[in-house]
One Martini backbone bead per residue (centre of mass of N, CA, C, O) as a GRO file, in nm:
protein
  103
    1UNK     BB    1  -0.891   0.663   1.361
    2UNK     BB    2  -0.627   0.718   1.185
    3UNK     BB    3  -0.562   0.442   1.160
    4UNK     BB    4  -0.790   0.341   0.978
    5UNK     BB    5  -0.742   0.526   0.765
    6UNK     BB    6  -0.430   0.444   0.721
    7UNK     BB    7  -0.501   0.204   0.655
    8UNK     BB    8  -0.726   0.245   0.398
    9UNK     BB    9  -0.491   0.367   0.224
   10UNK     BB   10  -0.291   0.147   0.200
   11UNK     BB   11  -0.521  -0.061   0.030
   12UNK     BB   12  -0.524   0.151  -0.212
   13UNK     BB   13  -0.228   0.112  -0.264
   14UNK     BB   14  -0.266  -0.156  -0.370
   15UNK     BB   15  -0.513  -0.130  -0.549
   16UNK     BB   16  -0.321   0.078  -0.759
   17UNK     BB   17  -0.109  -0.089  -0.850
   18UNK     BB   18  -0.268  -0.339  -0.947
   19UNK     BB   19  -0.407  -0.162  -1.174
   20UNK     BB   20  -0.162  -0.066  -1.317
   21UNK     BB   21  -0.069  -0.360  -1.402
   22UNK     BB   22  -0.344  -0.404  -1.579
   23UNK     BB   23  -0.338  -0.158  -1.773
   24UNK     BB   24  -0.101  -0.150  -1.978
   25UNK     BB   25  -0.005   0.129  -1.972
   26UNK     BB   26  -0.277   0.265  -2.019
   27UNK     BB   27  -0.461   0.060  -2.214
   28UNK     BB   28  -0.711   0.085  -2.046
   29UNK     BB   29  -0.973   0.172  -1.862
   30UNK     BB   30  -1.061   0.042  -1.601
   31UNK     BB   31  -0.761   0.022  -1.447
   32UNK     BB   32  -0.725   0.328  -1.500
   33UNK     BB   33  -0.989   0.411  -1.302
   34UNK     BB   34  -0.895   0.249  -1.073
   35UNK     BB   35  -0.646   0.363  -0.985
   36UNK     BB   36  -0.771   0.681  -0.951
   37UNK     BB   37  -0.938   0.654  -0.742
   38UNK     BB   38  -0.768   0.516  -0.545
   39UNK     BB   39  -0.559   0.761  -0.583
   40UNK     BB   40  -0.718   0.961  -0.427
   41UNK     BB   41  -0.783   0.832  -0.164
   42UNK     BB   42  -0.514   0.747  -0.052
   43UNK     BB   43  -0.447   1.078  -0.050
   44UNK     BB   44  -0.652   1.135   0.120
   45UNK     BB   45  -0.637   0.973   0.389
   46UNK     BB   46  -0.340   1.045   0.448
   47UNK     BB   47  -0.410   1.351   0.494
   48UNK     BB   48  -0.578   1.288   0.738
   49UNK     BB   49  -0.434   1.110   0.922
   50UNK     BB   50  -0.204   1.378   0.948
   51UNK     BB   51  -0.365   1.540   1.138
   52UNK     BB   52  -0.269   1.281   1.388
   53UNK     BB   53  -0.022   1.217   1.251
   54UNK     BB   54   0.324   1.173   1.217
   55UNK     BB   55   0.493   1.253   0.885
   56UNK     BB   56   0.667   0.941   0.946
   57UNK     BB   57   0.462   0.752   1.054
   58UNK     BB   58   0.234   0.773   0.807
   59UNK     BB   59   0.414   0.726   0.596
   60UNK     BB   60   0.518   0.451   0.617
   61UNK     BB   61   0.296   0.294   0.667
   62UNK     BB   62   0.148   0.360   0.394
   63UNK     BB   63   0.400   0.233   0.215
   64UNK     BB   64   0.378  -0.065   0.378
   65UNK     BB   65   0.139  -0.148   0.288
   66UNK     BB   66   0.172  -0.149  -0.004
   67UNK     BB   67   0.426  -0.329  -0.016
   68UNK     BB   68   0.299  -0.582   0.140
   69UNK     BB   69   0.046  -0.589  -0.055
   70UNK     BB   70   0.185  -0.625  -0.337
   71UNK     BB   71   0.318  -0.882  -0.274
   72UNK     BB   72   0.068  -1.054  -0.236
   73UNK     BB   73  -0.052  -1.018  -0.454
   74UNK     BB   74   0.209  -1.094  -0.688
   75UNK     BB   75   0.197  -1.385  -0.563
   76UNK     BB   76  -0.118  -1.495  -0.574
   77UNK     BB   77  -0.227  -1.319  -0.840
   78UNK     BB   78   0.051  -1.336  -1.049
   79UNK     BB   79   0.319  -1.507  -0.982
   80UNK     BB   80   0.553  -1.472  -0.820
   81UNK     BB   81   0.794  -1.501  -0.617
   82UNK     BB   82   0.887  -1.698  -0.325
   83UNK     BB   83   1.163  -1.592  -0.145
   84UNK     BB   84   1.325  -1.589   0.115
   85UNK     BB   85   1.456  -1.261   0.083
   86UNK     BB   86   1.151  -1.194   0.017
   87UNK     BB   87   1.056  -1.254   0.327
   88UNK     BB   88   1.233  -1.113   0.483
   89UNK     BB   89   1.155  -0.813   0.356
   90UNK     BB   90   0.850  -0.834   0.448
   91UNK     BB   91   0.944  -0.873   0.769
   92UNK     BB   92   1.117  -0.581   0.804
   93UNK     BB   93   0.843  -0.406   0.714
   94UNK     BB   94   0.670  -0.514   0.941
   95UNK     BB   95   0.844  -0.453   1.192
   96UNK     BB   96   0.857  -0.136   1.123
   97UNK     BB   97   0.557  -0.069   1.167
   98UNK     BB   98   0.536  -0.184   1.451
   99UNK     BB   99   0.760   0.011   1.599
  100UNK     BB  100   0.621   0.294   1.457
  101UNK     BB  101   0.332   0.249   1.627
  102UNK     BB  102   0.510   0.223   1.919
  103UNK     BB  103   0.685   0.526   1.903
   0.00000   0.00000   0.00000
């Protein structure tokens, strides 16, 4: 069940970073208002599962979980570059999460 935790808490540091960059420095109020609910879900959750998980493997999993979401946002949605040297370092990120997971 922490893992599952920690996958969902993950998704919403997506959520948040992606709101973050809506908010245009926070000068919205929706992406502005949606970005602290999923940030404090996402570090509600993230503190449930580190009661069952080792604090350098669930920080790591769910900053990676972040991180490769962002990604993936910032591609599909945002219209980002995605060069092969920038899709190398989202494969060492997934790489990294996937032996941390099974360390």
């Amino acid at each position: 069940m922490a893992w599952l935790i920690l996958g969902v808490a993950g998704v919403l540091e997506v959520v948040w970073a992606y709101a973050m960059k809506q908010s245009h420095g926070f000068t919205r109020f929706v992406p502005t208002a949606i970005m602290l609910v999923a940030m404090i879900g996402s570090f509600g959750l993230l503190s449930l599962a580190m009661r069952q998980l080792p604090l350098g493997t669930a920080y790591m999993v769910w900053t990676g979980i972040g991180a490769i979401g962002a990604f993936v946002v910032g591609v599909l949605w945002l219209g980002e570059a995605i060069t092969p040297l920038r899709v190398i370092a989202a494969l060492l990120i997934v790489a990294g999460i996937i032996t941390m997971k099974f360390a």
